[in-house]
C-alpha positions as CSV (number, residue, x, y, z in Angstrom):
1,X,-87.0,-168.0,8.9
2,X,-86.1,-165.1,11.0
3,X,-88.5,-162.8,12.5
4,X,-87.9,-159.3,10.2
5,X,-86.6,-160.2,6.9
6,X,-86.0,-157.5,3.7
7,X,-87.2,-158.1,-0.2
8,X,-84.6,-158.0,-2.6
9,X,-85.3,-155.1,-3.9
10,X,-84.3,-153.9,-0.6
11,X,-81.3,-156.2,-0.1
12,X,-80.2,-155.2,-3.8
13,X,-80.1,-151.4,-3.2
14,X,-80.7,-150.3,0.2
15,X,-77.7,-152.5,2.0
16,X,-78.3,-152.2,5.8
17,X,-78.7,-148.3,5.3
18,X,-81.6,-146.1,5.5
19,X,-83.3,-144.9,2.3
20,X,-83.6,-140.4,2.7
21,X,-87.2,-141.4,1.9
22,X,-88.2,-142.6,4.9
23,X,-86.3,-139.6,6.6
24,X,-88.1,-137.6,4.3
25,X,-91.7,-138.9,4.1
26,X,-92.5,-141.1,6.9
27,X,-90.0,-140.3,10.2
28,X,-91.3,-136.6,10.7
29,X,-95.6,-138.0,11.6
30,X,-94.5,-141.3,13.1
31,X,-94.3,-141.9,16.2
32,X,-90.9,-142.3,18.4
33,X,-91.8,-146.0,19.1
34,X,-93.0,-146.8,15.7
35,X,-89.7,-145.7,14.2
36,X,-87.5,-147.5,17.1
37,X,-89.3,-150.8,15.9
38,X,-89.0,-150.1,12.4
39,X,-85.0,-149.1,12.5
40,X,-84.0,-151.5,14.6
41,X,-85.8,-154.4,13.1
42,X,-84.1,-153.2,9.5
43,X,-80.9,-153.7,11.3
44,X,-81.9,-157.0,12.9
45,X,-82.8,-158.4,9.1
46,X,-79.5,-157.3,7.4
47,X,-77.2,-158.3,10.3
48,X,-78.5,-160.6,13.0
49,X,-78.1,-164.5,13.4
50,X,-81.4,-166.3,13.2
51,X,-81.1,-167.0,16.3
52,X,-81.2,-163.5,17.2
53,X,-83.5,-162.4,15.0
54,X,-86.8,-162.5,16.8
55,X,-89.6,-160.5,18.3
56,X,-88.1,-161.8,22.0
57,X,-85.0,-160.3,21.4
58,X,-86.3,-157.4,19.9
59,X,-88.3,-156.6,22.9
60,X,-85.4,-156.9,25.1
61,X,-83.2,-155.0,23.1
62,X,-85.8,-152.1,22.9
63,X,-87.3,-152.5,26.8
64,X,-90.6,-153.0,24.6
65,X,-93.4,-155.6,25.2
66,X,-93.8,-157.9,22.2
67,X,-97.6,-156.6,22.0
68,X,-96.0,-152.9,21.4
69,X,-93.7,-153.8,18.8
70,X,-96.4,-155.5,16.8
71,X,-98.7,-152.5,17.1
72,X,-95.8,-151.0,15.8
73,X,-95.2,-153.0,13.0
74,X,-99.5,-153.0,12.3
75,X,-98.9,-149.2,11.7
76,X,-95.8,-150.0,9.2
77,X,-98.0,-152.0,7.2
78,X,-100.6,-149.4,7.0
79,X,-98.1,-147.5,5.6
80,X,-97.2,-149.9,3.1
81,X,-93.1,-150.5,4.5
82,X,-93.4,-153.6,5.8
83,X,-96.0,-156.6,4.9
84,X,-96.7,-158.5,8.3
85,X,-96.6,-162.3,6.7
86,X,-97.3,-164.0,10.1
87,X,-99.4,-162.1,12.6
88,X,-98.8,-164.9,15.0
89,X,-95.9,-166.4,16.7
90,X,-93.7,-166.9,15.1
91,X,-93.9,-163.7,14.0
92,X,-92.8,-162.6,10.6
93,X,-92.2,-159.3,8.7
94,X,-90.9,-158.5,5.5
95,X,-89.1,-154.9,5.3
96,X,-90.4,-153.4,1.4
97,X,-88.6,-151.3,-0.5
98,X,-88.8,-147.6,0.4
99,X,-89.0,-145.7,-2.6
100,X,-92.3,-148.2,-3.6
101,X,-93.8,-149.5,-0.8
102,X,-96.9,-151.6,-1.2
103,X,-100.2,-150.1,-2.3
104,X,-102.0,-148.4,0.4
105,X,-105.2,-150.4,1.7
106,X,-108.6,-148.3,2.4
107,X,-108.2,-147.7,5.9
108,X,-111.2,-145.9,6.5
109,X,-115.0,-145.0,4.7
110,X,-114.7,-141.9,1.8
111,X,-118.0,-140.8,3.9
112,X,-115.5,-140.1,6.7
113,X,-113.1,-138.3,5.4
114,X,-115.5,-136.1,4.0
115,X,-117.0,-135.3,7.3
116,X,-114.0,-134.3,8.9
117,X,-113.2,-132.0,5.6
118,X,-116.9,-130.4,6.2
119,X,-116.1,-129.8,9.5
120,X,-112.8,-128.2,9.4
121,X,-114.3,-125.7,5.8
122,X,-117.0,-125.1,8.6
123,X,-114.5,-123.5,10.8
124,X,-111.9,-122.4,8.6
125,X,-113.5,-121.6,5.6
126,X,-110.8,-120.0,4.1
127,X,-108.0,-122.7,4.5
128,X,-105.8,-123.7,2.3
129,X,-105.0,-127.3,2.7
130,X,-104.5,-129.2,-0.2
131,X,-106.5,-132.7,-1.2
132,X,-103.6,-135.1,-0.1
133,X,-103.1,-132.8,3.1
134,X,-106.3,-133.1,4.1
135,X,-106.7,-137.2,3.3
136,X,-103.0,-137.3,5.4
137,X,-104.2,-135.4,8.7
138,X,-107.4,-137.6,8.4
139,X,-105.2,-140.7,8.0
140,X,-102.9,-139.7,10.7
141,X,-105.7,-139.2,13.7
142,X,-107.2,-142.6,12.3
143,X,-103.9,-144.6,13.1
144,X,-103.4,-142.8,16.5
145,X,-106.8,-142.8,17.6
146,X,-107.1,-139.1,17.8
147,X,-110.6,-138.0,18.5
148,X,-112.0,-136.3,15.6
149,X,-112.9,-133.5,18.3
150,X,-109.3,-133.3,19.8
151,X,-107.8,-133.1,16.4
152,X,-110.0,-129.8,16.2
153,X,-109.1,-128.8,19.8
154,X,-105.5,-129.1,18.8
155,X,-105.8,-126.9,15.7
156,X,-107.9,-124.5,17.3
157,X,-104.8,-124.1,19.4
158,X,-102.7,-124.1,17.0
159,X,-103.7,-121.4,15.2
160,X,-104.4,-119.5,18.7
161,X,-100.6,-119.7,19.2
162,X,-99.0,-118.9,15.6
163,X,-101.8,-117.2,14.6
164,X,-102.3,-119.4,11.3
165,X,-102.9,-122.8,10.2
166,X,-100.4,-124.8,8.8
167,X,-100.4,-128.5,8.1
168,X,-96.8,-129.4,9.0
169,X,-97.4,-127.0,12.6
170,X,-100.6,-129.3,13.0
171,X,-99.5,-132.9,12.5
172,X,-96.2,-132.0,14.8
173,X,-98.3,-130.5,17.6
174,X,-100.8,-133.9,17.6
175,X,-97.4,-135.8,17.1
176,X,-96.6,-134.4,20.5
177,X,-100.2,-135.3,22.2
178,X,-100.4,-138.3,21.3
179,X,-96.7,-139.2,22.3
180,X,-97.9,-138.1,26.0
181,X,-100.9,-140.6,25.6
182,X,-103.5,-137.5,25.5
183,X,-105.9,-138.3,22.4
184,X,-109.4,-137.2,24.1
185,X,-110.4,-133.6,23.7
186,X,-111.0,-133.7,27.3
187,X,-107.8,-135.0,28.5
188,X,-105.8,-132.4,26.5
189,X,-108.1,-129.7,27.2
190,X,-107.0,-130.5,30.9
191,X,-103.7,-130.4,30.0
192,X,-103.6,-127.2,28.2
193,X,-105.4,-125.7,30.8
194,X,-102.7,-126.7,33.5
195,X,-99.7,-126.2,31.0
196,X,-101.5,-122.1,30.8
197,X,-101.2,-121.8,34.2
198,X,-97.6,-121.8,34.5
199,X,-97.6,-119.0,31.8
200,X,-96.4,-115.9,34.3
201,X,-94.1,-118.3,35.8
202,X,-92.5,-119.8,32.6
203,X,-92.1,-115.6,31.5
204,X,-90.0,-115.0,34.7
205,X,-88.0,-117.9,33.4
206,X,-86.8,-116.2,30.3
207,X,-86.1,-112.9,32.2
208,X,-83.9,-114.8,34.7
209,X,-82.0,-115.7,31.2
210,X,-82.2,-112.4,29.9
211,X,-85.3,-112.3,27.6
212,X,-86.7,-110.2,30.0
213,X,-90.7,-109.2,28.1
214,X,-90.9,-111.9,26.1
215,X,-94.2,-113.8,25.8
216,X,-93.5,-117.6,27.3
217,X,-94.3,-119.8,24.3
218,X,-96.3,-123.5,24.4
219,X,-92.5,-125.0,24.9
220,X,-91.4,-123.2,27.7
221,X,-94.8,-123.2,29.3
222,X,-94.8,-127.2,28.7
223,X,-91.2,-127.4,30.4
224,X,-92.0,-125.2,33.4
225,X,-95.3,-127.3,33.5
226,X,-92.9,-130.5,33.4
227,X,-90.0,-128.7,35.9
228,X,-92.6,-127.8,38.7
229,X,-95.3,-130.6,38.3
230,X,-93.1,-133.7,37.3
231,X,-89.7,-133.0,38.3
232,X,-90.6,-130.7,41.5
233,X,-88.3,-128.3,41.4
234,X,-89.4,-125.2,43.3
235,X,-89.7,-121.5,41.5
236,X,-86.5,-120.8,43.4
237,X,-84.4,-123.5,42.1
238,X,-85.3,-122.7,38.8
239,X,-84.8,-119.2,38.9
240,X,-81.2,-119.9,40.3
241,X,-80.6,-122.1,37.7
242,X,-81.6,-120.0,34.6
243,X,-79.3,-117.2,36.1
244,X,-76.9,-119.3,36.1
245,X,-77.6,-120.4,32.2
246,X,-78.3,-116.5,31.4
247,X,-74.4,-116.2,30.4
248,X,-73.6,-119.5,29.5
249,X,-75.3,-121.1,26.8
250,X,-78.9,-119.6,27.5
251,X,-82.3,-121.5,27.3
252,X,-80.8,-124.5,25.3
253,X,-78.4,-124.9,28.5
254,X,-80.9,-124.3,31.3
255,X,-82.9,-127.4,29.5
256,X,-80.2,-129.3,29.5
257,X,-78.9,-128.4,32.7
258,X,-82.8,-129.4,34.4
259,X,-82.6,-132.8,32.9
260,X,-79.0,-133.4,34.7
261,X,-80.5,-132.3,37.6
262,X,-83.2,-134.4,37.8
263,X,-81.4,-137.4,36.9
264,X,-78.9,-136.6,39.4
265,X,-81.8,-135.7,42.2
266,X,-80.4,-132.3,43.0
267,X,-84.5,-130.5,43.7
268,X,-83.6,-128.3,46.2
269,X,-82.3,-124.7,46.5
270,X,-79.0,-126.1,48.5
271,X,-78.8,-129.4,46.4
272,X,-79.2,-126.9,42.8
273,X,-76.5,-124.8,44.1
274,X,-74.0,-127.4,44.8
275,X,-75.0,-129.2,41.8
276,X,-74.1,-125.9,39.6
277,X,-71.0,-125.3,41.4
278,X,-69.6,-128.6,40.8
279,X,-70.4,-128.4,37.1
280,X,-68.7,-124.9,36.6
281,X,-65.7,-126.3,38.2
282,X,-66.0,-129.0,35.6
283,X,-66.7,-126.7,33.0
284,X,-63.4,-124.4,33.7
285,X,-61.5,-128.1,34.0
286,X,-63.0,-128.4,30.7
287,X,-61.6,-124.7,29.5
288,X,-57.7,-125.8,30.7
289,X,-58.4,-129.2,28.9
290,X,-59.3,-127.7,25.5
291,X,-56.6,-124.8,25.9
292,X,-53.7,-127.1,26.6
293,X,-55.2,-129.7,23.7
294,X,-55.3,-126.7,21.2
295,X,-58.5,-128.3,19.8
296,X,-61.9,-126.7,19.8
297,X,-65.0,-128.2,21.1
298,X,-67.7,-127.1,23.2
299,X,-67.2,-127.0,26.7
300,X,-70.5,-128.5,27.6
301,X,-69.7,-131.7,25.4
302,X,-66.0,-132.0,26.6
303,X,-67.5,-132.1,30.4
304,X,-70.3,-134.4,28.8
305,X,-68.7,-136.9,27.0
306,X,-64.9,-136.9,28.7
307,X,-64.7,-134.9,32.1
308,X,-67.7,-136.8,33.7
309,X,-66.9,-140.3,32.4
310,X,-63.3,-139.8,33.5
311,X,-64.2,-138.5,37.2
312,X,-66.6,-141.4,37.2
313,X,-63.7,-143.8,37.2
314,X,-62.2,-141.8,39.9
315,X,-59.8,-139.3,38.1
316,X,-59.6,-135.7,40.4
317,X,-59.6,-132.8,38.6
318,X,-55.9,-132.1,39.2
319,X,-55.1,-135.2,37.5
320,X,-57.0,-134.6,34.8
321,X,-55.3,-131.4,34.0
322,X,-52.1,-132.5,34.6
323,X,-52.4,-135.3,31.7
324,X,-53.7,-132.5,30.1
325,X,-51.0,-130.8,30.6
326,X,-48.1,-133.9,29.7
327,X,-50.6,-134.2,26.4
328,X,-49.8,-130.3,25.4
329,X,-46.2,-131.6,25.7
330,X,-46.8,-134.6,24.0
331,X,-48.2,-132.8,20.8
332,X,-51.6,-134.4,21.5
333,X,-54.1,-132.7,20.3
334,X,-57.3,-134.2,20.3
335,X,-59.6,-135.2,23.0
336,X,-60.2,-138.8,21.5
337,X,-56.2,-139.7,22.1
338,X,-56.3,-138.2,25.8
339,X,-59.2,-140.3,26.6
340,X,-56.7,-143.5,25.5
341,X,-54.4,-142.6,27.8
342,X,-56.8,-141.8,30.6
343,X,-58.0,-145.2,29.9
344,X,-54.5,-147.0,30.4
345,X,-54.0,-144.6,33.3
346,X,-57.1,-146.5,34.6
347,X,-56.2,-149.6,34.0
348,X,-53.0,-149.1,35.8
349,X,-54.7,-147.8,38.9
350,X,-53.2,-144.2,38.1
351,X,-55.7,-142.0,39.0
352,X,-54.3,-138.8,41.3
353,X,-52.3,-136.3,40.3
354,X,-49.4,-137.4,42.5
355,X,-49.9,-141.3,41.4
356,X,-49.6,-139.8,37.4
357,X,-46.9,-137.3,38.2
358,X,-45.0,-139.5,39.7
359,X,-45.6,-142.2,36.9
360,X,-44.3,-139.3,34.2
361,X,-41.7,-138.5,36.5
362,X,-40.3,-142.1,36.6
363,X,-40.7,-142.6,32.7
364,X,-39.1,-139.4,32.1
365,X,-35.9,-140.4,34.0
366,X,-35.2,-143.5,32.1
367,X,-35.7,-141.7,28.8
368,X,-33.4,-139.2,30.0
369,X,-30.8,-142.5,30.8
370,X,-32.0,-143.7,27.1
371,X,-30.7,-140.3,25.5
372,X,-27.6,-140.4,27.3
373,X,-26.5,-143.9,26.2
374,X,-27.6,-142.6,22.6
375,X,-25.8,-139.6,22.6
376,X,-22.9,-141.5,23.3
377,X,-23.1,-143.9,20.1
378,X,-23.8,-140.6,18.0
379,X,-20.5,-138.6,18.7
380,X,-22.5,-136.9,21.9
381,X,-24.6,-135.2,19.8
382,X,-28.0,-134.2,22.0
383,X,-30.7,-136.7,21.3
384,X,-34.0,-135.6,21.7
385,X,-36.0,-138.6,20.7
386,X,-36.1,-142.6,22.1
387,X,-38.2,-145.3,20.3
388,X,-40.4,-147.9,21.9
389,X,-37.8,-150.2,21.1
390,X,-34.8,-148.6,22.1
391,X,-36.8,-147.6,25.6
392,X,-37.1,-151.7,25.6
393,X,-34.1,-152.3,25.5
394,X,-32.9,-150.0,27.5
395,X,-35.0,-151.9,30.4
396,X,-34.5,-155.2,29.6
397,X,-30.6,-154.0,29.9
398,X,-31.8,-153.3,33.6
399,X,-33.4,-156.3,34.2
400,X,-30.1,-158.6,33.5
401,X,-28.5,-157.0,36.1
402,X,-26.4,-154.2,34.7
403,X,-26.3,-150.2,36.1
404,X,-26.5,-147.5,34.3
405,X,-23.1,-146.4,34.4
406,X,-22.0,-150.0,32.9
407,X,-24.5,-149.5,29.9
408,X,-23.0,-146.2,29.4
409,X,-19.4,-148.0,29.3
410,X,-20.5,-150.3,26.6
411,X,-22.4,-148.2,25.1
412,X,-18.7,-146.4,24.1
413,X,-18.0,-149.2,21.8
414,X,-20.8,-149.0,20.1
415,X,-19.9,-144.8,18.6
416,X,-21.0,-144.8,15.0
417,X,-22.7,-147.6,14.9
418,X,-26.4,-148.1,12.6
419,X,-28.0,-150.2,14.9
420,X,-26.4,-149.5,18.4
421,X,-28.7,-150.9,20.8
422,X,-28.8,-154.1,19.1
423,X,-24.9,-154.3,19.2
424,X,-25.6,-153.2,22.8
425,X,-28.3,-156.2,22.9
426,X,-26.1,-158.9,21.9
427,X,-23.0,-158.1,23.9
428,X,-24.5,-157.6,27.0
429,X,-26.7,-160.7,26.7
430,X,-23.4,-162.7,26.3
431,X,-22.0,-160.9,29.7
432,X,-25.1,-161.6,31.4
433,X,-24.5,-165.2,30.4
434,X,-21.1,-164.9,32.0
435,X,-22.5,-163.2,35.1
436,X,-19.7,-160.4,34.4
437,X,-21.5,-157.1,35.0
438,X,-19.1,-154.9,36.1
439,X,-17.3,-152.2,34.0
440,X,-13.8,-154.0,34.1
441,X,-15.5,-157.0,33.1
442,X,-16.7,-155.6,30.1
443,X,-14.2,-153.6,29.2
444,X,-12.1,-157.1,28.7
445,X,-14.7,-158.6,27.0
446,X,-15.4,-155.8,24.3
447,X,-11.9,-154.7,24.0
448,X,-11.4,-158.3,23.3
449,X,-13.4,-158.2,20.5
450,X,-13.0,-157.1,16.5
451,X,-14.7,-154.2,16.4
452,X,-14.6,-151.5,13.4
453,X,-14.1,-148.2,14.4
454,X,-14.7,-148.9,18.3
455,X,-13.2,-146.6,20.7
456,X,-14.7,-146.0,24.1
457,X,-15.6,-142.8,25.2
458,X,-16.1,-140.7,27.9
459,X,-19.6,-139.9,29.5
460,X,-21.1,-136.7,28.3
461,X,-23.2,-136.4,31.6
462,X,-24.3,-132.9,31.0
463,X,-26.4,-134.0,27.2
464,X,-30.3,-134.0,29.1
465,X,-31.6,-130.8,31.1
466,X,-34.7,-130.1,32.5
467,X,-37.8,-131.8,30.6
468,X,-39.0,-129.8,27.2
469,X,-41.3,-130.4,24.8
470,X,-39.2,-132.6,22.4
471,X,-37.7,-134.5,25.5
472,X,-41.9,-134.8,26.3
473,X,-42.6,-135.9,22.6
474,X,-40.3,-138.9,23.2
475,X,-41.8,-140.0,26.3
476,X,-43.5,-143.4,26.4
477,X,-46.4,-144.2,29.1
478,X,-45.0,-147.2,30.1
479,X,-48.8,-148.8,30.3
480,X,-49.1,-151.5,27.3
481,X,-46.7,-149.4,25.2
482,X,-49.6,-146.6,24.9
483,X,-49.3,-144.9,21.5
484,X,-51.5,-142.3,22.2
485,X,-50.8,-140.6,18.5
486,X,-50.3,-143.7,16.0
487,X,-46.6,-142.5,15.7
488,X,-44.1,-144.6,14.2
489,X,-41.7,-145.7,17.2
């Protein structure tokens, strides 16, 4: 049997999806881990192979040690989701149903619980938690291993910072304790105390974005805390930085933008400015993207998810805007079909502007050649659009040996026709046969010929100008027949 398997119940009405209740009920206390394990091991029960389905894999999957994910799974079954059937190898747990999961086992004395709620009347006499909210916070510090004296540390502090208690305020603040592995009073006593210290700086923070005044609250006194101490960045750097964010996109972007920075190991003052500078460029690439698309999207997430992948592959920035460009012409409008054809560009080896304009270039002179030998089979009237298969044709034409101006002689025969190219198809395959690819050649083979209504006509070689949008819309990348906009060709 497979390591994480799901009742009926389960099977019956939840599918592989996850029930709002556990969204709702369980997710907000848990911790991070805990619902990894538990989300991942529902998927692994409705959709892995047996083979697959074990705590090994699980582990690898997650980066976890197999000791974690039990502990994991130990706190599941205290909350009644899961029933750990095999504590052993091989391991095995069954996933309950979520809107009635298994009775709740005593987990701790009644004498206990009632201590802590003496002690927390004692100091807050006139709370208002209710029964259950009480039993829950007690139940909570239990299965982390909160001390009883840091879970009174915590909402001392609590209530020091929002000036009330409030259960929900509580449980996310310990949430965030014990996710940092501080559950001693001690240890986060130390910790508040350093994470204070950064108060004055953490205020000159928000006036470099603006908020000039404002009070630093436990978040940004945690993330200067974490900026200075962890990532050591210097007070300059992050000044510079939240300048930078003060106009674009504020305290939400200056987080973000620290993170990058320290992934990217760009500490110092000289490294930070180069770092920004670079992104802004990207960031206005991302503007001329966006306005040539049409489309609206965030310019952080177009850099994000599109710019940086696509420079990552070795795209410049010119490039990038001149497919941005081609895709305005095109009538593409959303970023999703760009980043196909950026892909095929890639796979091609088309990565500089001059390697793609010259790519377009070349693909828009043989459409141009297409239109002409059209606009001879339809009374030279201007053709502003070539299918994949007429394009095809039009090449393979090429390929057997014969010029331009010889298709444009055949092509004379061929005025009124439905299907053109295939007359075109069939008659010059049977002069290829013959090796007779001149025009005299085939002027005695087709005048040879029965043909309704065939007259030959003179080339119109004035029907294509200059490239416009509907001469752009009929362009075809010539890179595995790219259909960037699931058009019918």
């Amino acid at each position: 049997m497979g390591f994480c398997t799901v009742s009926k119940e389960y099977l019956k009405e939840g599918y592989t999806q996850v029930d709002n209740a556990f969204f709702i009920n369980y997710l907000p206390e848990a911790d991070p881990i805990d619902v990894k394990v538990y989300l991942y091991g529902l998927f692994a029960a409705n959709n892995m192979a047996e083979y697959d389905n074990n705590i090994s894999s699980m582990a690898y999957a997650l980066r976890l040690d197999e000791k974690r994910i039990m502990e994991a799974y130990s706190y599941w079954d205290q909350k009644g989701l899961v029933s750990i059937k095999n504590a052993e190898e091989p391991y095995e747990i069954m996933y309950q149903y979520v809107k009635v999961p298994l009775s709740k086992t005593v987990r701790y004395e009644t004498r206990e619980l009632q201590s802590f709620t003496t002690q927390i009347y004692s100091i807050w006499p006139n709370a208002s938690f209710s029964v259950d909210q009480m039993s829950n916070l007690f139940e909570f510090i239990k299965s982390k291993r909160l001390e009883p004296a840091a879970t009174i540390l915590i909402m001392k502090y609590y209530e020091q910072e929002n000036g009330s208690l409030k259960y929900s305020g509580i449980i996310s603040m310990a949430q965030n304790f014990f996710t940092k592995g501080l559950l001693t009073e001690d240890a986060i006593s130390r910790y508040l105390d350093q994470v204070d210290s950064k108060k004055d700086e953490a205020a000159n923070v928000l006036s470099s974005l603006g908020r000039v005044g404002s009070e630093a609250d436990l978040e940004m006194r945690e993330l200067q805390y974490k900026w200075t101490r962890e990532y050591s960045f210097s007070m300059e750097s992050i000044l510079f930085a939240a300048k930078e964010c003060k106009k674009k996109g504020g305290k939400s972007r200056l987080i973000q933008l620290m993170e990058d920075m320290h992934q990217a190991k760009a500490i110092t003052l000289e490294e930070v400015k180069e770092y920004i500078s670079a992104e802004n460029d990207k960031l206005d690439l991302a503007k001329k993207v966006v306005d040539h698309l049409g489309t609206f999207s965030k310019y952080e997430n177009v850099v994000r998810f599109y710019i940086d992948p696509w420079m990552s592959k070795g795209f410049d920035m010119d490039a990038i805007e001149t497919i941005a460009r081609f895709c305005y012409l095109r009538g593409v409008k959303e970023l999703s079909n760009m980043d196909d054809l950026m892909t095929r560009f890639h796979k091609e080896g088309l990565l500089t502007n001059e390697s793609i304009s010259s790519f377009i270039s070349k693909e828009t002179a043989i459409d141009k050649c297409v239109m002409e030998v059209l606009s001879i089979t339809n009374n030279h009237d201007i053709i502003n659009f070539v299918t994949r298969s007429d394009r095809n044709s039009y090449k393979i034409f090429l390929d057997w040996g014969f010029d331009h101006e010889s298709i444009l002689f055949a092509a004379g025969f061929a005025k009124g026709m439905t299907f053109p190219m295939a007359f075109l198809s069939k008659h010059l395959s049977t002069l290829k046969n013959r090796q007779a690819f001149s025009i005299e050649q085939i002027k005695s083979y087709l005048e040879g010929l029965s043909l309704p209504n065939a007259k030959h006509n003179k080339v119109n070689s004035d029907v294509i100008g200059a490239l416009s949008k509907p001469e752009a819309n009929a362009i075809i990348r010539n890179i595995e027949d790219i259909d960037i906009d699931n058009e019918e060709m």
